[in-house]
MARSETOR-21807 format. One line per 4 residues: number of its first residue (from 1); for each residue x, y, z of C-alpha. Coordinates in pm, whole numbers. Each point is the difference from the previous one (the first is absolute). Example, Ala and Ser with C-alpha at 12.3 -4.5 7.8 and 13.67 -1.06 7.14 Angstrom:
// residues 2
1> 1230 -450 780 ~ 137 344 -66 $
//
This chain:
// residues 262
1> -2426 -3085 -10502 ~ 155 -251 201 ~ 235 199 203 ~ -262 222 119 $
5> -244 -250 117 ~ 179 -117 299 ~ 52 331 114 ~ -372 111 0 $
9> -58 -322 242 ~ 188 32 283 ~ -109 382 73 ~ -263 -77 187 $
13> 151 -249 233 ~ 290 263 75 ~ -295 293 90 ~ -154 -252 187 $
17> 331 -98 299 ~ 38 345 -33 ~ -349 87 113 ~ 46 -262 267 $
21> 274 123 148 ~ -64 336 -16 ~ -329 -89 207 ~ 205 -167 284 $
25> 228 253 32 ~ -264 246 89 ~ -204 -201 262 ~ 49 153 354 $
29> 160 -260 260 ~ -149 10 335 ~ 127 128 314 ~ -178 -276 180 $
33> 51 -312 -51 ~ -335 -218 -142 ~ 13 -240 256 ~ -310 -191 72 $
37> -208 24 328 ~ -81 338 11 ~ 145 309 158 ~ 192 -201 262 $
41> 208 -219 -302 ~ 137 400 -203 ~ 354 108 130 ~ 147 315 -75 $
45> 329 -42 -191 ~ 294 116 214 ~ 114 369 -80 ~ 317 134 53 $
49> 353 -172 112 ~ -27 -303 217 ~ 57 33 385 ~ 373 -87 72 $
53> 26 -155 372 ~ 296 164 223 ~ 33 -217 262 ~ 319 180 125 $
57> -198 325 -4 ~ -241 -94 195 ~ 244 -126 273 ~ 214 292 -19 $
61> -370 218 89 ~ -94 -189 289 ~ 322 -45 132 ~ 21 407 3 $
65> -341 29 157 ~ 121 -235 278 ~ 352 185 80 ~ -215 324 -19 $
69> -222 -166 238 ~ 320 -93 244 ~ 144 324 -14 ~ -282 182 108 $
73> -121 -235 240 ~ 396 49 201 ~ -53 395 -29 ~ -344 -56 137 $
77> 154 -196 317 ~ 310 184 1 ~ -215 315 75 ~ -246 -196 247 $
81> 346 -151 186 ~ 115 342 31 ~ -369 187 166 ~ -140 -301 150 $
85> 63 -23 394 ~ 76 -406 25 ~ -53 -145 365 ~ 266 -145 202 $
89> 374 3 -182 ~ 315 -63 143 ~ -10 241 293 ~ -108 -145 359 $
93> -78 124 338 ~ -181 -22 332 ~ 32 93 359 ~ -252 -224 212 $
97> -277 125 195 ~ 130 271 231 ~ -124 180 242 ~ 90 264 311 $
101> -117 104 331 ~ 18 422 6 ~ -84 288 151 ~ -267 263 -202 $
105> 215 191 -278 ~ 349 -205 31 ~ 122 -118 -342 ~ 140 -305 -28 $
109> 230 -150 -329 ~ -123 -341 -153 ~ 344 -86 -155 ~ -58 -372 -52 $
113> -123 34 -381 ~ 262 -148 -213 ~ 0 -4 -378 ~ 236 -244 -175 $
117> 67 -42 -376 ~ 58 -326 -185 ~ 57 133 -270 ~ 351 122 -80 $
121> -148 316 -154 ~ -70 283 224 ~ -391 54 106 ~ -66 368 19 $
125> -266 122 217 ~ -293 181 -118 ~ -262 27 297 ~ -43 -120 335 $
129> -347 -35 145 ~ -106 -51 344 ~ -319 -194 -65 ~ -320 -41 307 $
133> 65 305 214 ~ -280 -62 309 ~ -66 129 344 ~ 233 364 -29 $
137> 288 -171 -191 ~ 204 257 -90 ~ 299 -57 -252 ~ 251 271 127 $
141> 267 -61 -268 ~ 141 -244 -231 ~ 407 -86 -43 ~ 259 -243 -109 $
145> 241 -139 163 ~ 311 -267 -23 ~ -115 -378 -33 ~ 274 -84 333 $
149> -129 120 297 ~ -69 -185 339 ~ -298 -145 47 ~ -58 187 318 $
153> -4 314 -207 ~ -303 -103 -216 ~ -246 164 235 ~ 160 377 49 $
157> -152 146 263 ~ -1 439 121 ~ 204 286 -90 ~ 169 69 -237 $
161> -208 -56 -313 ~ 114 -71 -285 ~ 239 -274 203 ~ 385 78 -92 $
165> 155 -197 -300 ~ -370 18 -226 ~ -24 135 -308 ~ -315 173 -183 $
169> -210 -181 -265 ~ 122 241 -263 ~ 394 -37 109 ~ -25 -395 31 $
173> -218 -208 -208 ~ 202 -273 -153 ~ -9 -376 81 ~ 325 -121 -118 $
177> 2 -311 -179 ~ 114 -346 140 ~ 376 -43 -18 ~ -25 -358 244 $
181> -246 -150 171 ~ 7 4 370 ~ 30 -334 237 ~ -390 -50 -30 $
185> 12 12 -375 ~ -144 395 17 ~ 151 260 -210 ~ 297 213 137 $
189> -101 359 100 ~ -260 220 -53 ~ -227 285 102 ~ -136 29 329 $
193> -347 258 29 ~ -15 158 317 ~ -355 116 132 ~ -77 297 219 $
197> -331 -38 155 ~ -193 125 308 ~ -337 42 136 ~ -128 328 132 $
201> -347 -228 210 ~ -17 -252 199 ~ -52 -368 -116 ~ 168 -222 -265 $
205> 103 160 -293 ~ 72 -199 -286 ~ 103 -103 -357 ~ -57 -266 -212 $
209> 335 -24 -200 ~ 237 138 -261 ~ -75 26 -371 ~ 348 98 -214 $
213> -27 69 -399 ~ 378 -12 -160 ~ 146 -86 -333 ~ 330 -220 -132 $
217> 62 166 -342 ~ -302 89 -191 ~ -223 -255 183 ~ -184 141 269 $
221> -164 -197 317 ~ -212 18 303 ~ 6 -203 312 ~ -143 8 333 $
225> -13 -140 363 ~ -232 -61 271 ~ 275 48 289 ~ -197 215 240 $
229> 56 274 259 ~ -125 113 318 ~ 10 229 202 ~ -140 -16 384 $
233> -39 335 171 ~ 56 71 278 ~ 203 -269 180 ~ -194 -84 280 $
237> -339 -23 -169 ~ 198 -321 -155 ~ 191 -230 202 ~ 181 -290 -54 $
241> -155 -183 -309 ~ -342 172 -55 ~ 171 200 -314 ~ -145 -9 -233 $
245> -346 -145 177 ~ -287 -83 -229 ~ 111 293 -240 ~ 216 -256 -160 $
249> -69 -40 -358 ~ -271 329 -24 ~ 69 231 -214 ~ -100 304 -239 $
253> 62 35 -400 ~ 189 336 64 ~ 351 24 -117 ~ 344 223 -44 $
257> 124 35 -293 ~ 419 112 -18 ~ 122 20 -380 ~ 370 34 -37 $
261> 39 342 -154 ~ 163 -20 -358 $
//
């Protein structure tokens, strides 16, 4: 009787933390967080794998974006450089202001327009335009010539035309590049352009200057002059100084265009 006694006692204690725990076990725990202050104080436990921070990565992507950025932005200006017309460059010229005394319909030469190059690359000629044709300016031809000639050969006046020793635009249109500069510091060499003009009226005939588009590799440039030309027809309507008069400094927009054929 006494060994069963003990036994009988301590049942209910054991159904009891068995009970309890059973209890726990089953209660639901909360995906928020009971936080006090209302809505504001719950937080939403964090789900997944935690964020790992890759500084190198993120370097590596922007530095790719920025040589992506380069290399387009040098194609970009690679391809402007090469169909953009830049003004000025290393090519130079000029004659003066010029002008001649004539009779109706004689041609005279303008052979004072010298282009020299700076640059030790040649300059090839494109187009040569004969800019502010006014008062029966006519443009009768356009050469090249050698850069040495006398300078009492820059006006070319009568028969024959072209003048001996000139060369078409198509045949000659290369400045050569500098090899030495000259006493005064100027390139050595160059191209000189040789103008045929005439008048078929009486008056001053005129034009405003020279305009020359050329290129030095890929790079292509434009350039232009206001070194005038007139012409006084016939003789004795002008004598002594009264060419070119008050027509000095008037003239049209109309123009002559002479592309060097490819």
């Amino acid at each position: 009787m006494s060994s069963s006694q003990p036994t009988s006692s301590t049942q209910p204690a054991a159904s009891a933390v068995n009970s309890v725990v059973c209890v726990r076990a089953l209660r639901p725990t909360p995906l928020l967080d009971e936080r006090p202050g209302g809505p504001e104080g719950f937080a939403l436990p964090p789900l997944g794998r935690a964020a790992k921070r890759r500084a190198w990565r993120t370097l590596s992507i922007v530095a790719a974006t920025l040589v992506s950025i380069g290399l387009l932005g040098a194609v970009g200006f690679d391809r402007w450089d090469r169909t953009a017309v830049h003004r000025g460059g290393p090519v130079s010229g000029g004659a003066g202001i010029n002008g001649a005394r004539l009779a109706v319909g004689e041609t005279v030469v303008f052979r004072g327009f010298l282009l020299r190059n700076a640059s030790k690359t040649p300059a090839v000629l494109e187009d040569v335009r004969i800019l502010g044709l006014s008062g029966g300016f006519e443009v009768v031809g356009l050469r090249t010539g050698p850069a040495a000639i006398r300078p009492e050969d820059f006006l070319h006046r009568g028969d024959p035309y072209p003048p001996i020793g000139s060369d078409s635009l198509a045949d000659r249109h290369v400045v050569p590049g500098a090899k030495s500069p000259t006493a005064s510091g100027e390139p050595d060499g160059g191209l000189r352009l040789e103008i045929g003009a005439r008048t078929m009226q009486p008056g001053v005939a005129r034009a405003r200057g020279v305009e020359f588009t050329y290129r030095v590799g890929h790079r292509r440039y434009r350039r232009s002059y206001d070194d005038s030309m007139y012409l006084c027809a016939p003789v004795e309507q002008f004598p002594g100084n009264t060419c070119p008069g008050e027509a000095e400094g008037q003239f049209d927009d109309a123009a002559v265009d002479f592309p060097v054929a490819p």
